[in-house]
N, C-alpha and C positions, 0 to 999 in steps of 0.2 A: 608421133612424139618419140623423140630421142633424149636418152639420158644418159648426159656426159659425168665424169667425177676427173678431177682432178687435185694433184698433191701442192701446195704452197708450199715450200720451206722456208724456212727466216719469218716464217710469220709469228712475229711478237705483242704486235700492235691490234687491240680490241677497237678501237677507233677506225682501224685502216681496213682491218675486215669488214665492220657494219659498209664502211663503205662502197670497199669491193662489193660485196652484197646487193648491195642498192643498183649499182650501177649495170653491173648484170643483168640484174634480174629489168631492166630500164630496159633492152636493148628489143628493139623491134622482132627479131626472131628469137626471142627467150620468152617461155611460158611464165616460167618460175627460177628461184635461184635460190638456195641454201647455203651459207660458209659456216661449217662446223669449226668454231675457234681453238677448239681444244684439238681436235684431230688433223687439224689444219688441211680439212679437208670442203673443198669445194663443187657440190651437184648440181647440174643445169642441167633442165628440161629446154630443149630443140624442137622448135616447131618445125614442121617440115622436113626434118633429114636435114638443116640447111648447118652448113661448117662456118661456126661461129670463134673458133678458136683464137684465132687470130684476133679478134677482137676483144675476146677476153683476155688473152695475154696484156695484149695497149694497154686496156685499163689498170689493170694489176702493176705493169711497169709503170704507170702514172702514178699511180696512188703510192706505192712504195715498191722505189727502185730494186733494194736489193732481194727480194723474194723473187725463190726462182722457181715456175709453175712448170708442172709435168704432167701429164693425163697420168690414172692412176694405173690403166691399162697397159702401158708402154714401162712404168717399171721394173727393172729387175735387178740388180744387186745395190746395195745402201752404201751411199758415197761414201767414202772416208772426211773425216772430220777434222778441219784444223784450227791451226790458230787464229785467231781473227785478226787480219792483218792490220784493222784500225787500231787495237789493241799496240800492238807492236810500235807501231810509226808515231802512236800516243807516248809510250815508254824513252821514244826516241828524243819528240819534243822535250818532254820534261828534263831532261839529261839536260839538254843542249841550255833548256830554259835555266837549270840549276848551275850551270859551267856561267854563262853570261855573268850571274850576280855574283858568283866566287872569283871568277879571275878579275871585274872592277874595268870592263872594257867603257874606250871613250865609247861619247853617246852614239856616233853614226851604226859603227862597226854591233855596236848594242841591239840598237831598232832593227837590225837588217836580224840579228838572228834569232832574236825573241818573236819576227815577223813568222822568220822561215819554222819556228818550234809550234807557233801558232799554227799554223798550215799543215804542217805535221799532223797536229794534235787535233786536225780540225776539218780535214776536207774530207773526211766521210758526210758530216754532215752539211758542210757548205754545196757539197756536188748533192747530194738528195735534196737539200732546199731549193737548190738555183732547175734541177727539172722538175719539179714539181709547181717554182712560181712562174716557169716557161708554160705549162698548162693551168694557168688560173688558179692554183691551190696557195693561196699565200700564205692563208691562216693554219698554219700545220705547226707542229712541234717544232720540226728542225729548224723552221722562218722563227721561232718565236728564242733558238737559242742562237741563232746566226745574228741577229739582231741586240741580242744581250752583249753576246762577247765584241763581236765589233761595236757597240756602243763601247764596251771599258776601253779598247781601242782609243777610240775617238778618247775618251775622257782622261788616256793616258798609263792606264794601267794596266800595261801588259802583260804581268805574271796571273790578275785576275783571270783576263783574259784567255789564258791558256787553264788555268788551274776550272774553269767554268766547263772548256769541253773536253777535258779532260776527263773531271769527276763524271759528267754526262754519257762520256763513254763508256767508262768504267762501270756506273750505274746500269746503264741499257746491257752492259754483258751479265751485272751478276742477276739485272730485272731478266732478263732472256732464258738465263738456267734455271730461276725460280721457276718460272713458266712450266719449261721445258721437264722439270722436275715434278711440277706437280698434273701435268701429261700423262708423262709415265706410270707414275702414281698409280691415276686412277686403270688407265688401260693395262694394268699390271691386274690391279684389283679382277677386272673383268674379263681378266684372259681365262678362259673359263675351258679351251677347246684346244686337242692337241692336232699339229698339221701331216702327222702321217698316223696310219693307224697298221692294225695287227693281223694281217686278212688269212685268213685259214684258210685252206682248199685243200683238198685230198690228205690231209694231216701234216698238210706242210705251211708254213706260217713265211708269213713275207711283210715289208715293212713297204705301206704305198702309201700314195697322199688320201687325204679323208675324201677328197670329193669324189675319185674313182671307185670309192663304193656303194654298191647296190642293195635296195630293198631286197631285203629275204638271206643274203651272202653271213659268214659267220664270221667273227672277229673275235681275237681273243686280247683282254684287258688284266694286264699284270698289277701285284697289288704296289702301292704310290702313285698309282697311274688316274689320270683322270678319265670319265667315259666317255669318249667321243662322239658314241652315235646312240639317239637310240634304240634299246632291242629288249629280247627276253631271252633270258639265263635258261642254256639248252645245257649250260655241265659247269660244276663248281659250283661253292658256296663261298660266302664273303660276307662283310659289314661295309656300307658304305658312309662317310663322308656329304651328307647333301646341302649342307651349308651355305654353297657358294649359290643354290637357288630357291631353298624355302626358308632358310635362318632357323632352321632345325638343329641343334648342338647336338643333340644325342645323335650316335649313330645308327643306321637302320641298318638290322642282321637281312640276307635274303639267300635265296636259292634256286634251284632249277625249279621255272618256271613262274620265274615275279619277274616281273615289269619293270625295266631302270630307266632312269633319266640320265640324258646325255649332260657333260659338267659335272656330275657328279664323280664323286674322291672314291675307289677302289682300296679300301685298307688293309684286307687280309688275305686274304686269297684270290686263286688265280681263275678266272671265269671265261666261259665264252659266250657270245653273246647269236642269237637271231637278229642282224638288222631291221627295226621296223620304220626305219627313216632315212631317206636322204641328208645330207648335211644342209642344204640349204632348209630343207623342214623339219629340222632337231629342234626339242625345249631351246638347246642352249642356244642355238642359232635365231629363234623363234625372240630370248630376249635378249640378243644384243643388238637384234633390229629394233626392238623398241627403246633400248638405251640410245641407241645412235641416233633416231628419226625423234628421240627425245628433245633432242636441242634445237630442232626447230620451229617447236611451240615455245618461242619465248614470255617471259613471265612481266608484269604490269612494269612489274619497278625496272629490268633491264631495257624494254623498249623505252622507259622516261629518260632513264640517264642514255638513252643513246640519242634520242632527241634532245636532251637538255644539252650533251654536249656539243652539240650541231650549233648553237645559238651560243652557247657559253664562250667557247673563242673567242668570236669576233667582239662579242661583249667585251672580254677579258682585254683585247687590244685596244679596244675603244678605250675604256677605264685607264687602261695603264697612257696612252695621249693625253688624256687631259689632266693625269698625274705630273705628268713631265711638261704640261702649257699655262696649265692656272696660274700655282702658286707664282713661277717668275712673271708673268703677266698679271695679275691681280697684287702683290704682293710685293715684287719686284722683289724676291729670292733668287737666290744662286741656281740655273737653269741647269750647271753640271752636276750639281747636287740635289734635285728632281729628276731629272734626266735618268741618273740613276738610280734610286728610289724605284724609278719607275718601268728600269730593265728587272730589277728584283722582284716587281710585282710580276713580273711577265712569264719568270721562269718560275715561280712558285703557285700560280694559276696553273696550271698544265693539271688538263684532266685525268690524267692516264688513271691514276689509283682505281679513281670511281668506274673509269670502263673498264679496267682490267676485271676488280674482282668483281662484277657481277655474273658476268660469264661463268667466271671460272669456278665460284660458290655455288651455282646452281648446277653445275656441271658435277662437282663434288657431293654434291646431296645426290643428286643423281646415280652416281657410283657408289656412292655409301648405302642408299637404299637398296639395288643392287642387289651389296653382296648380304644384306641381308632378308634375300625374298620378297622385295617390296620394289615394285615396278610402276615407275611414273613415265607417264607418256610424256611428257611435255613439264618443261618449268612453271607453265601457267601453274598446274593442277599444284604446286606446293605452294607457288603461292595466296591460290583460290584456298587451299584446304589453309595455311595459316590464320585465315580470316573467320574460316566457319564458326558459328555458333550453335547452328541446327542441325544434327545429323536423322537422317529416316531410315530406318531399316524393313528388311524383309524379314520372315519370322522363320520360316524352315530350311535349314543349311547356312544360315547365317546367325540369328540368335541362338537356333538351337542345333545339335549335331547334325541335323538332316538324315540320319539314318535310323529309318522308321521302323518301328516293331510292331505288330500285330498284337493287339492286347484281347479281343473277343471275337469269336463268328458267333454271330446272332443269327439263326438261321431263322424265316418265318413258319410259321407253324403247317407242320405236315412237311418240310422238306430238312433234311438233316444236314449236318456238318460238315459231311463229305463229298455230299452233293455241293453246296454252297461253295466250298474248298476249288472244287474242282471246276465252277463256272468262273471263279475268280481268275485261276488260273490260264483260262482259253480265254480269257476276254483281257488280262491284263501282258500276255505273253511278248507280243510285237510292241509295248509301250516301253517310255524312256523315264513317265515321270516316277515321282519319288514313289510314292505309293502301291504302283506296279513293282517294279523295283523289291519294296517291303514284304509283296503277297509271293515274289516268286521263290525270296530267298527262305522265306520261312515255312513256304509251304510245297513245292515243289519236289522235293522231297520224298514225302510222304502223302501225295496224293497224283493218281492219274488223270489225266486231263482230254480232252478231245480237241486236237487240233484247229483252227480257226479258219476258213476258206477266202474268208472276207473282213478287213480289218480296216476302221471307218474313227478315227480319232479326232472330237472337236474341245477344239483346246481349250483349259481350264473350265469344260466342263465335263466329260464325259467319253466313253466309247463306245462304240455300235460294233456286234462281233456275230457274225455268220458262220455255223460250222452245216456239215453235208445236214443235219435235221434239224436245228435249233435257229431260233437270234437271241443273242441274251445282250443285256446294256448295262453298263457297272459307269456310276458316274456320282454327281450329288443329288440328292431328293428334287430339285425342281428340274434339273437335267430327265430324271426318271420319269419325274410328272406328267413331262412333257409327250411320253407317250401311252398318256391315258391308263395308266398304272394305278387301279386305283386303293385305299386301306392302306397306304403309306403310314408308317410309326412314325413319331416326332422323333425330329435328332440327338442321338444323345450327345455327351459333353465333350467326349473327346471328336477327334479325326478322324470322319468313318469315308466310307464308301457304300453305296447302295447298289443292290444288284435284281436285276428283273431279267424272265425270258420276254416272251413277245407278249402273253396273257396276264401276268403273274408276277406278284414283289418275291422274290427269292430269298432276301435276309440283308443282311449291313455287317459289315467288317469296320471295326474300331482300331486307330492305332496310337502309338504313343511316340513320343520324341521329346528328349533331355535338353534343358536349357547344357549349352558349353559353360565347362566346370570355370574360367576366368574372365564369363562377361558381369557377375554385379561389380568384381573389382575392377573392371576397365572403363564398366559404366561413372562410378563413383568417381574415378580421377579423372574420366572425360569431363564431369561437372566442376571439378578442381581446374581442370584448364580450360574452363568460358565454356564449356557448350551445356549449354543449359536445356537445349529443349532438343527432348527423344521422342521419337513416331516411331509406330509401326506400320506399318501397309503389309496385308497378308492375305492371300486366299483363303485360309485357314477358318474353321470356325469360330466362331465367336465368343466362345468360353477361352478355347484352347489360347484364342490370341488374348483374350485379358487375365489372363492365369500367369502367361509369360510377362506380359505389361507389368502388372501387380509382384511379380516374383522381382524381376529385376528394377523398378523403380520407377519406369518410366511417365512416357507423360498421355499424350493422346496413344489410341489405338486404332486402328481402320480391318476390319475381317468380312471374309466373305468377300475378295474383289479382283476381278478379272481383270488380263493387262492391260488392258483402255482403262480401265476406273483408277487402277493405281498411278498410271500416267499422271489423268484429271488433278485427284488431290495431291500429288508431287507437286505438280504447276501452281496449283491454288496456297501451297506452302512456302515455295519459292517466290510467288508474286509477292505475299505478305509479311518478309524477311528481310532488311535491306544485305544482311552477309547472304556469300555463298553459303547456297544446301547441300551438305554430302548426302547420297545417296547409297547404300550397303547395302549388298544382292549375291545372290551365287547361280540364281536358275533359268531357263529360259525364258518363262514369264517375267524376268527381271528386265531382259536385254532391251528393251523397249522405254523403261526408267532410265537403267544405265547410259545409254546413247543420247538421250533427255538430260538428261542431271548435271546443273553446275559442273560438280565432282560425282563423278559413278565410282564405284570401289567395288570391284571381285572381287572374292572369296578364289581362288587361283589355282589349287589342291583340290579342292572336290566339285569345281565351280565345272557350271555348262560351259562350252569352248566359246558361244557365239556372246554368253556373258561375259567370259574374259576378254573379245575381241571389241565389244562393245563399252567397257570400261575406260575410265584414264586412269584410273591405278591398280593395280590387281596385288592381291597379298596370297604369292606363294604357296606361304604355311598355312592358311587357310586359319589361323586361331587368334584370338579377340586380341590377345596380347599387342601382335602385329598392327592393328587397327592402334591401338594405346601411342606405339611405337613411330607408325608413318605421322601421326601429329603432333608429337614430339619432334620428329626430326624436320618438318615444316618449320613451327616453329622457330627453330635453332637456328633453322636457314635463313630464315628473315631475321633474326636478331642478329644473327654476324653479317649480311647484308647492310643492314642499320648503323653495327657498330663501324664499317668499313666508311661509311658514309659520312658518319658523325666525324671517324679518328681523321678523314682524308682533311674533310673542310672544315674542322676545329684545327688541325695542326695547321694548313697553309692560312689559317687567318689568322693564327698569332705570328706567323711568319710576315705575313704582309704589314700587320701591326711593328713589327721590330724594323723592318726595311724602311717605310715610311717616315719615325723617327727617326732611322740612321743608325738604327742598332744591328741592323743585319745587312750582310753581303754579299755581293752575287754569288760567291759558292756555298753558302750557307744554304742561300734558296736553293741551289739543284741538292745538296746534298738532302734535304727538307723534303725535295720533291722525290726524289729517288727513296728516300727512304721509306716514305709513306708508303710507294708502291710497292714497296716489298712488304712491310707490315703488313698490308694489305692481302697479300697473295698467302703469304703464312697464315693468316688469322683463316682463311677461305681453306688451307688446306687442312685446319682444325677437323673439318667435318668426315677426312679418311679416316680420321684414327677412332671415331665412336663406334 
């Protein structure tokens, strides 16, 4: 399998992309096919090595002539930009059009140059229609404005007729810089990475591009500089800037020997760095792959309107015939005056509004989440999460801080604290989970421990640990039971661990963890915006999880459950929901929900990696706020989606109302249609600025 990318330019048309798209991805030796509308970029997967290009050009030049495709490999310096020459030769007709009715020329001499100002004004678009109805495309925009003004033509009115593709023109250049506008926008927003960096050697500093450097190499990052790769702080101290990928405002002071993240803003001082990534395996790199590979999880409502508008043309042409055949045949009305009625319904039907901003809103939510630490896979997931009612969560690392404290050693009787201490330690040494974790940081310390020879970890329950003279097993009471251990105490109420050698219960370590200080308030206005029903699933004990339950409000609770179990009732919650279920996790025993779940949502900051990879959305900053936030900004997205949809086809229906009576004219409709798409694209770019 080969995978091509190539560059579209002049692509302005949402409609002509779905299609390019489609038709690609149709083609006998294509796997798959992606057209990213906003980056106007196009990826195909090549079965076989076979060179399909060619073929993908044809299509592209069928569907719209003037986009001009390049492999994105074969680039290298950005063409110069001019005027658009339709623009110009438009400027021209209208002159000549304006001279005609002031000099008062007889009629022949008249027709011939109002003809030639037409032609002028107009064979941009009559040469795009006429190849396009040469390959079977009749029902296209440019057929459906070729059709209007040669109707006024026909009906005699030749200044409409130019003043129609005209305004057309003029619309498509300033709809094209909207676009192009709110492009840059966002790929501004998310330029997050600089393309040469600061490479130290021998104490001499040189300026080379980022990809030529290497794991372990030293770099150094001036302050206003953003951090290209990333490393650890081997000299210098600084504050950084990390906004652009947790939605952190405050800045983080650091120094030799703390951890950066690549993207992140350099505000005070001067540092050098230990490379501990390649750039294609940087944070930052890590998410503009999932920004980009975002847009090809399209969302419920953009595949409808792109199937509604596949059917709505022809509809639209049908409709506007029997506008222009009834009433003179039933009615025996004036045929030139339906006729036209019925060119105005034609250009005031044009879908574009509706296909433009859907794309381009979800593309903007996209970017907007973004830059504020909130990373969506895919448009589906804002749309899925606008719909939620039911959110489930995990309890440690995600309701609560996840960083566990040791609150008692309960040693059993006849073996002391130290001993206890120190079996903990050789048995939870080689572990990842949180509790190990808890016992090394609090007690390592101050206690010596005996190496482990042999390390036997069986997930969420327990571990088996071998040293040169012992076995000892630290896991939960039935995990312990299980080998024959016997005078086990009952559990107490917090989060413990139990600990045996091979004969013998050794004692139980208890720990504690703090609900995060802004989940009852995020809980409370999660119920303000419809999600009414909260779950917990948690391995957790049974007190500790309804303690949390009870603290913060919630509704059911599930403890004590290993990653099959919490799987199970996720499913059994989801089957009995008709909204999608968000699903909230940070840890490895999550990723298995995660991967499951309608919506999975990381914790992104403290969260396991194979959780975050397993997720469609991940938050960053890791703090409830951000949760509050990503379904707010859902939300938002479907409302201005909505409103796009409403403002598009309420405005062309009073329009078609006013042409039918005869209170509206053909350039009234384009200017109606043109304008709406640009409302359109504006109201979609609302979503940079929050």
């Amino acid at each position: 399998m080969v995978t091509e990318e190539y560059l579209l330019e002049n692509l302005c048309c949402a409609d002509c992309a779905s299609k390019i798209e489609e038709q690609v991805a149709n083609l006998d030796t294509v796997d798959s096919a992606h057209l990213d509308f906003i980056k106007k970029k196009l990826t195909v997967k090549i079965k076989n090595n076979i060179d399909v290009e060619h073929k993908i050009k044809r299509i592209v030049k069928l569907i719209e002539p003037d986009i001009r495709i390049s492999q994105l490999s074969q680039l290298h310096a950005p063409k110069p930009k001019y005027i658009e020459v339709s623009l110009l030769t438009s400027f021209i007709g209208v002159t000549i059009a304006v001279l005609v009715y002031v000099l008062k020329l007889t009629e022949t001499p008249k027709i011939a140059l109002l003809l030639s100002a037409y032609l002028l004004s107009s064979w941009k678009v009559l040469f795009n229609a006429f190849v396009k109805a040469m390959n079977g495309r009749l029902l296209d925009e440019h057929f459906l404005m070729c059709i209007a003004s040669i109707g006024a033509i026909y009906l005699g009115d030749y200044s409409e007729a130019i003043a129609v593709m005209v305004l057309y023109e003029v619309g498509q250049y300033f709809e094209n810089k909207a676009v192009n506008q709110s492009r840059n926008s966002i790929q501004k927003m998310l330029n997050l990475k600089p393309d040469v960096v600061h490479r130290v050697m021998k104490d001499k500093v040189s300026d080379v591009p980022i990809a030529d450097i290497a794991v372990n190499e030293l770099i150094a990052v001036l302050p206003g500089e953003r951090i290209p790769l990333d490393g650890i702080i081997i000299e210098g101290q600084s504050t950084l800037d990390t906004a652009a990928l947790t939605g952190e405002a405050l800045p983080l002071a650091c120094e030799i020997g703390h951890s950066v993240l690549s993207g992140s803003m350099n505000l005070t001082g001067k540092i050098i760095l230990k490379v501990t990534s390649i750039d294609s395996e940087s944070t930052v790199s890590r998410i503009m792959k999932l920004v980009e590979s975002a847009t090809q999880k399209k969302s419920l409502t953009e595949k409808f309107i792109t199937r509604f508008a596949r059917k709505y043309t022809p509809a639209v042409v049908l409709a506007a015939i029997l506008i222009a055949l009834i009433p003179p045949v039933l009615m025996r009305a004036s045929f030139n005056m339906w006729f036209e009625r019925s060119l105005i319904f034609l250009i005031v039907s044009c879908p574009c509004a509706l296909i433009i901003s859907v794309p381009l809103t979800n593309y903007a939510a996209i970017g907007a989440a973004a830059k504020k630490g909130i990373l969506f896979k895919g448009s589906n997931f804002i749309d899925a999460l606008s719909r939620a009612r039911t959110f489930v969560y995990d309890k440690t690392g995600t309701l609560t801080t996840g960083k566990l404290k040791i609150k008692d050693l309960l040693p059993a009787e006849g073996v002391t604290e130290d001993t206890l201490a120190s079996v903990a330690l050789t048995c939870e040494e080689n572990s990842n989970h949180p509790l190990a974790k808890a016992v090394m940081d609090s007690l390592s310390q101050r206690f010596s421990f005996e190496p482990a020879i042999m390390h036997q970890e069986f997930h969420g329950k327990g571990i088996q640990i071998q040293t040169k003279d012992h076995i000892y097993y630290a896991g939960s009471k039935d995990f312990i039971s299980g080998y024959n251990i016997k005078n086990l105490p009952s559990e107490p109420s917090e989060t413990c661990i139990y600990l045996a050698d091979k004969s013998s219960f050794l004692g139980i370590i208890t720990f504690t963890d703090d609900i995060k200080a802004d989940f009852p308030f995020v809980i409370k206005q999660l119920r303000k915006l419809g999600v009414r029903n909260h779950i917990v699933l948690s391995g957790d004990h049974q007190t500790q999880v309804s303690n949390v339950a009870k603290e913060l409000k919630l509704g059911k609770f599930y403890a004590k459950l290993l990653p099959d179990a919490k799987m199970d009732i996720y499913e059994k919650i989801m089957l009995s929901t008709k909204s999608p279920v968000a699903f909230i996790g940070d840890g490895l025993n999550d990723a298995p929900v995660l991967s499951r779940a309608e919506i999975g949502i990381a914790m992104g900051a403290g969260g396991n990696q194979i959780a975050i990879e397993a997720a469609d959305i991940v938050l960053m900053q890791d703090q409830p706020l951000q949760l509050l936030n990503t379904l707010r900004l859902a939300r938002k997205t479907k409302n201005i989606l909505w409103q796009n949809i409403i403002l598009a086809l309420g405005i062309k229906a009073v329009v078609i109302v006013l042409g039918t009576f005869g209170m509206a004219s053909l350039w009234e409709a384009v200017i109606a249609d043109v304008g709406v798409t640009l409302m359109a694209i504006a109201n979609s770019s609302r979503l940079l600025r929050i």
